[in-house]
C-alpha positions in Angstrom: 33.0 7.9 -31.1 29.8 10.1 -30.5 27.2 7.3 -30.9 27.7 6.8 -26.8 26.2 10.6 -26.4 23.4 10.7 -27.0 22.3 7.7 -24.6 24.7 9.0 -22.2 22.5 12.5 -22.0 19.2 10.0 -21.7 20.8 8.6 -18.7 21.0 11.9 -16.9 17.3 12.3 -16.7 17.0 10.6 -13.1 20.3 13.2 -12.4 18.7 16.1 -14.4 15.4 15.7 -13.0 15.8 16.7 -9.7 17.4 20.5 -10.8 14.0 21.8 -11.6 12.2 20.1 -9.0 14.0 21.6 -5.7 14.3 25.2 -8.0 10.6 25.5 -8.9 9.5 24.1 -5.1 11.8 27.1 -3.6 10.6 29.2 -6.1 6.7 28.5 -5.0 7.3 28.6 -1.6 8.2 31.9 -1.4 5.6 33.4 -3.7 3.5 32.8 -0.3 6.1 34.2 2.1 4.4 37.7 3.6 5.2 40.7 1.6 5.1 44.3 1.6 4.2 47.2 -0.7 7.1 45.9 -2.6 8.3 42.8 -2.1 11.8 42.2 -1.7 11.9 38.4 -2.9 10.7 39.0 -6.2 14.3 38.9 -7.7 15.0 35.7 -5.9 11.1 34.5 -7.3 11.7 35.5 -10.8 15.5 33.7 -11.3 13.4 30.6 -9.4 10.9 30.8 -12.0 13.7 31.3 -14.6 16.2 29.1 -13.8 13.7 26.0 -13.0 12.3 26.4 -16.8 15.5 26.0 -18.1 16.3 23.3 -16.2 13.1 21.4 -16.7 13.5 21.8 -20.2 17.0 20.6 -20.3 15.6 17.4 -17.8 12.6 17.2 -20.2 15.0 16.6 -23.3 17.1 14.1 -21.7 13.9 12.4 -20.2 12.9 12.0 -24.1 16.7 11.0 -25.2 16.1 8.0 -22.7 12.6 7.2 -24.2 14.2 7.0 -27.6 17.0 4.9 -26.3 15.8 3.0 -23.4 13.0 1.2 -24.9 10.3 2.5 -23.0 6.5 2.8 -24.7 5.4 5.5 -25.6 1.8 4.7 -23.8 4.1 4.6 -20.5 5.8 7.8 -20.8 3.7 10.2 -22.7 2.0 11.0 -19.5 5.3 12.0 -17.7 6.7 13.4 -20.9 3.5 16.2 -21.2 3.6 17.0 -17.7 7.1 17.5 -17.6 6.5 20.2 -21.0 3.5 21.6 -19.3 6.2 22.1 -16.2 8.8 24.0 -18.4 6.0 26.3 -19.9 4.7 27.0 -16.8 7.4 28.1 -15.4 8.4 30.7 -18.0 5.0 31.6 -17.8 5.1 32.8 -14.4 8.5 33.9 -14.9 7.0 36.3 -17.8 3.8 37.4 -15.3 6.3 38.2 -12.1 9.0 40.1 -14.4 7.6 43.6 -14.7 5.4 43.3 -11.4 6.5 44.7 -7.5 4.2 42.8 -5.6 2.4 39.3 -6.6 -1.1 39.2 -7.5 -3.7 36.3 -6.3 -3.5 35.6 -9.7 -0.1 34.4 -9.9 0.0 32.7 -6.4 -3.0 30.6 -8.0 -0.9 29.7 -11.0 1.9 28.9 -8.7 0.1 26.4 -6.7 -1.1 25.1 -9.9 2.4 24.6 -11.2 3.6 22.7 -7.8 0.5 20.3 -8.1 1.3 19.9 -12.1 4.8 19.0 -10.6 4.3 17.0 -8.0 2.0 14.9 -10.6 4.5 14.7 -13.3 6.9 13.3 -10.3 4.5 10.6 -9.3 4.1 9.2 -12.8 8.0 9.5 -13.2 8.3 7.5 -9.9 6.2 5.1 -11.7 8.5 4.3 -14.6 11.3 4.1 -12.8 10.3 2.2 -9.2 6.7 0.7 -10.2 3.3 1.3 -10.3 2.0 2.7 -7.1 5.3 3.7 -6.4 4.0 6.6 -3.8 0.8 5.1 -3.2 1.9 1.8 -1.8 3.2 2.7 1.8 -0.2 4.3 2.7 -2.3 2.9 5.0 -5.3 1.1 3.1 -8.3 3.5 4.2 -6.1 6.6 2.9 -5.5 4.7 0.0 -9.3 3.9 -0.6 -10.1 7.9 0.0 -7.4 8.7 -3.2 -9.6 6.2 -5.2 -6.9 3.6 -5.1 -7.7 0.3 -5.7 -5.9 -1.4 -3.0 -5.8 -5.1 -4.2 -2.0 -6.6 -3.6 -0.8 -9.6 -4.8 -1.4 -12.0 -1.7 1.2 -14.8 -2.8 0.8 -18.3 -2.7 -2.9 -19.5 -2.0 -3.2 -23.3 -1.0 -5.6 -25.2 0.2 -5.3 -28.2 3.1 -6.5 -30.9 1.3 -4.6 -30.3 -2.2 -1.2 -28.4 -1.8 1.0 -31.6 -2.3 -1.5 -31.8 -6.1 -0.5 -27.7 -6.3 1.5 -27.0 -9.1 5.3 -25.6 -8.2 5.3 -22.8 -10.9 1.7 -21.8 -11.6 0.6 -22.1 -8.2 4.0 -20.8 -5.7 6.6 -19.0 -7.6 4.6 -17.0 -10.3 2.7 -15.8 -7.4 5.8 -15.2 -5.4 7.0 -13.1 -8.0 3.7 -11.5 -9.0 3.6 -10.1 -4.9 7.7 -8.9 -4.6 8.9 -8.3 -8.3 5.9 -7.8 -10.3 5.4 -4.0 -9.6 9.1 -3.1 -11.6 9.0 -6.4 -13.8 6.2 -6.4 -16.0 5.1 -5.8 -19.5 4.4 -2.3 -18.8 7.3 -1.4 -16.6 10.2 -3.8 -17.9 13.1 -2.2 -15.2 16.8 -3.8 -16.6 14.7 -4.8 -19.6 13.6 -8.0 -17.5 9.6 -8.7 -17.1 9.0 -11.3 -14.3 4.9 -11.2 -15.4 5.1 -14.9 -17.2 8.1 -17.8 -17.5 7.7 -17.2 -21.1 9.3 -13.4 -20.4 11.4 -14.8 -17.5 12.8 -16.9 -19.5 13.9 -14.4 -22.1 15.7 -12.4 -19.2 17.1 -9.0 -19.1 19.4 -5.9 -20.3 22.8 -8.4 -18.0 21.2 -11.5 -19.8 19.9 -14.4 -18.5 18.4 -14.6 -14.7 18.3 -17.7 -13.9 20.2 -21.2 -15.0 18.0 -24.3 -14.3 19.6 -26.7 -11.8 22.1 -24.2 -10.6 20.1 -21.5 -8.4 23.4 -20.2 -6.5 24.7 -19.0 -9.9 21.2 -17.3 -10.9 20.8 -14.0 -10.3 17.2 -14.3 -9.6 17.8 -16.3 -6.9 21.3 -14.7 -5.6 20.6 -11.1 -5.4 17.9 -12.0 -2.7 20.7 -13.3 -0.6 22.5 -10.0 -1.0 22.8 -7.7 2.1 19.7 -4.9 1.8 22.3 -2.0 1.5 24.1 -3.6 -1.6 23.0 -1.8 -4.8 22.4 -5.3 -6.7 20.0 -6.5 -4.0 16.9 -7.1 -5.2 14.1 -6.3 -4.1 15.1 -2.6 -3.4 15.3 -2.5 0.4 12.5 0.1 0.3 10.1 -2.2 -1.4 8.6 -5.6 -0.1 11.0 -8.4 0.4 10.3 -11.7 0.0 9.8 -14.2 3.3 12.6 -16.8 3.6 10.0 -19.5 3.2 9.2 -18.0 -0.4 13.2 -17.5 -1.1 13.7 -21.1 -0.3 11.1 -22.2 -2.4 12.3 -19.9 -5.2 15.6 -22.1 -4.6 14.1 -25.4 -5.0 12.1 -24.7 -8.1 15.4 -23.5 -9.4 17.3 -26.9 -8.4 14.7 -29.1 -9.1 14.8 -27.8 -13.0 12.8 -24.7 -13.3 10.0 -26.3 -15.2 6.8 -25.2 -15.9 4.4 -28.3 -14.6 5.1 -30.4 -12.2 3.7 -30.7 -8.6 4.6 -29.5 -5.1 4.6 -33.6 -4.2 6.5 -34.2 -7.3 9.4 -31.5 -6.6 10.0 -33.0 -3.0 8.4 -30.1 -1.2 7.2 -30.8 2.6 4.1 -29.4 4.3 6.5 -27.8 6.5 7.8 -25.6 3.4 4.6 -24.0 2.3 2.8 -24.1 5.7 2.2 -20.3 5.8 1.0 -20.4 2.6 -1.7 -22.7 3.4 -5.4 -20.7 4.0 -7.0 -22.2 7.6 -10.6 -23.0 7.4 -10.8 -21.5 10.5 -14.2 -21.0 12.8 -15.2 -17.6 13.5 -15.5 -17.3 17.5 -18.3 -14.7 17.1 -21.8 -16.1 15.3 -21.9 -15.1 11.8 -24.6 -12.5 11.7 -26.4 -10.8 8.7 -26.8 -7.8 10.9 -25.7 -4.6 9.3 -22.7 -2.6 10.9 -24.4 -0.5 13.4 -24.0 3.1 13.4 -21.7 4.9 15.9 -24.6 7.6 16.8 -27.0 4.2 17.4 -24.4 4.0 20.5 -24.5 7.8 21.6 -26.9 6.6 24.6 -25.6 3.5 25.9 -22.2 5.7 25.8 -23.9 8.7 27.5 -25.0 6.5 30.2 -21.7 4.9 31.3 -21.6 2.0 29.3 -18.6 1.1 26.9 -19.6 -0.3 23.6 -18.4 -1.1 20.4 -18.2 -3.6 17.5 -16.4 -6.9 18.5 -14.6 -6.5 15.2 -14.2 -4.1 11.9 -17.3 -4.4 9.7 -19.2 -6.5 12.5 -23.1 -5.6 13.1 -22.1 -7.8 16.7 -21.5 -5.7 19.8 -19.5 -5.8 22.6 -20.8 -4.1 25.5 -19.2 -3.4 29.1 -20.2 -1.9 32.4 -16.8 -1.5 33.4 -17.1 2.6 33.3 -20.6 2.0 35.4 -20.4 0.1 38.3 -23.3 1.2 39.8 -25.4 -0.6 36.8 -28.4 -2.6 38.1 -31.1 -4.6 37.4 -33.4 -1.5 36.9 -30.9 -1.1 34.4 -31.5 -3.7 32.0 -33.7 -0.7 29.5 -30.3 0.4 28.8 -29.5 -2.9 26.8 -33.1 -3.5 24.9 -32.2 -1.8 21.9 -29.2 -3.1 20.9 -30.1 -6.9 22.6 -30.6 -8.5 19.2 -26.2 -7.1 18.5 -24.8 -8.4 22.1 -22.3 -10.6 21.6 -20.2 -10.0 24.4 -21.3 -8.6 27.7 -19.4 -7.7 31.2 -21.4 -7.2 34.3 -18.3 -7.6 36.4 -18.3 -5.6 39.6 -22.1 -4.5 38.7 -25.3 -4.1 41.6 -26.9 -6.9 39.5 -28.7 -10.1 40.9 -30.5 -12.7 39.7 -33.4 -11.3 38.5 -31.6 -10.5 35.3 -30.1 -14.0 34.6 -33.9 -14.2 32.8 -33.5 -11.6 30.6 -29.7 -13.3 29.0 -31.8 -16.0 27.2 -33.3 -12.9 25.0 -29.3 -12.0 23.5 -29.5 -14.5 20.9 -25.9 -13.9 20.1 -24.8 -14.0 23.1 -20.6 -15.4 23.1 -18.6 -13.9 26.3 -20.6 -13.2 29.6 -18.6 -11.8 32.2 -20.4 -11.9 35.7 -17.6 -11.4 38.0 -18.1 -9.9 41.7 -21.8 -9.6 41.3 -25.0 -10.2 43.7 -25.7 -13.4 41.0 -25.6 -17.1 42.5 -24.0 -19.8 40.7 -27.0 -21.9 40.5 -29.6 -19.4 39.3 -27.4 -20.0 36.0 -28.4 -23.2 35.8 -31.7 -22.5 33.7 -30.0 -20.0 31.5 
């Protein structure tokens, strides 16, 4: 009758968790509030300090009930499982150092701070077990990413090409892929959420903690394929609404590989899949409309002086050494002018003279912007004709 304890108390960690987090968090916060020759907080600090080490201890034993019970690795939780012990410590340490004092040193503000970063850590690899790697690193914007040293590669999906989709094969090709970019992240060897690792048909296949996923030929009655038709808000959807969710074009193909048998070779052509169906999944060869260039990115201070004289200019794209240069801010520009534009003439690929004092004297000098892709001459002193020769 007791055998169902013990799991039971490993299944209050994501409950039990939580305690010490908001405790220790209120408890650091005000070691920083202002204080006085004696502070008046320092009861409220010391049962923060207190009550949070208890309570990470009790979420810390729990945490290692539901590594003993759960199935986890031990190479996936013993990072979470240290901080969480170097949490509890901590906090009885401060505890220990605030006790006996009346107003809080430098000393134990430091190790305060230090105990909220050790927390917050401990929290992001716990958010990693439980919701996926990159858990609270994903939403960020990729340049903030790149600045934490965080390899920002996603899983891009499908990749075919125009001239051999219909030879693509269904599974290697379109739905490991599919799953690699929207499941992959709590379904793998690593990080098997439910039990169920969605890395390889050979572990799809094998299912999860409810069983089997999917039935071959019968895709209404899989769960891989039905909980994606679930509304966001129900709890069996799947993804989790706060994660990415699959495109309808990838659900419907998810469908058909399904139907059509859930094998592991076989062809787009083969399966009865139209161009229509994986169109958005098919990379354009497209033209660039700016000439490739070898040119190196230009520095912004390399601009400072076309900017400082009036003239708007910046790359025509991210990464680009090609400019795009307008008069727009300086309409008095005029041929006398044309110095302004020596420096950078070799990066000019798009340039507006609109509304400019310019005249035909410097239709000569457009022959010497060898990249040149937009001109823009509206409402100037220039005749139609002198353009001829250019």
């Amino acid at each position: 009758m007791t055998e169902f304890l013990l799991p039971l108390m490993g299944r209050m960690h994501p409950v039990l968790v939580h305690l010490p987090i908001g405790i220790l968090i209120f408890g650091i916060l005000l070691c920083f509030f202002p204080q006085k020759a004696k502070n008046a907080l320092l009861p409220s600090i010391r049962l923060a300090f207190l009550i949070g080490g208890i309570a990470a201890l009790l979420a810390g034993g729990s945490g290692f009930l539901q590594y003993q019970w759960e199935g986890f690795a031990w190479e996936d939780v013993q990072l979470h499982l240290v901080g969480g012990v170097v949490t509890a410590v901590g906090s009885f340490w401060v505890y220990v150092l605030v006790k006996n004092v009346e107003i809080l040193s430098v000393k134990i503000r430091v190790l305060a701070l230090a105990l909220g970063l050790i927390l917050g850590i401990t929290g992001h690899w716990g958010g990693n077990l439980t919701h996926g790697e990159g858990y609270f690193t994903e939403v960020l914007p990729a340049d903030l990413q790149s600045l934490f040293g965080i390899a920002a590669q996603p899983e891009l999906g499908p990749q075919l090409t125009e001239e051999t989709w219909e030879n693509a094969q269904l599974y290697a090709e379109v739905i490991q892929p599919i799953l690699n970019k929207n499941c992959k992240s709590c379904h793998n060897p690593r990080n098997r959420k439910g039990d169920l690792d969605l890395s390889s048909l050979a572990a799809l296949r094998k299912g999860g903690e409810d069983g089997q996923v999917f039935t071959a030929g019968d895709a209404a009655h899989s769960a891989l394929f039905a909980r994606l038709l679930l509304p966001k808000d129900d709890e069996k959807h799947m993804p989790p609404a706060e994660k990415n969710q699959p495109s309808k074009e990838e659900i419907a193909l998810l469908e058909r590989w399904i139907q059509s048998g859930a094998k592991e070779s076989g062809t787009l052509a083969a399966a009865g899949i139209s161009k229509n169906q994986v169109e958005r999944f098919i990379i354009k060869n497209e033209i660039p409309f700016y000439p490739t260039s070898a040119l190196a990115p230009i520095a912004a201070d390399s601009l400072a002086g076309l900017k400082q004289a009036g003239l708007f200019a910046e790359a025509v794209e991210a990464g680009s050494g090609l400019l795009k240069v307008s008069c727009i801010n300086l309409p008095s520009f005029q041929d006398s002018d044309w110095k302004l534009l020596e420096s950078v003439k070799s990066r000019i690929a798009y340039l507006d003279l609109s509304e400019t004092q310019v005249t035909d004297a410097v239709v000569g000098q457009l022959s010497a912007l060898p990249n040149l892709t937009v001109l823009k001459l509206n409402s100037t002193g220039i005749a139609g004709n002198s353009l001829n020769n250019f």
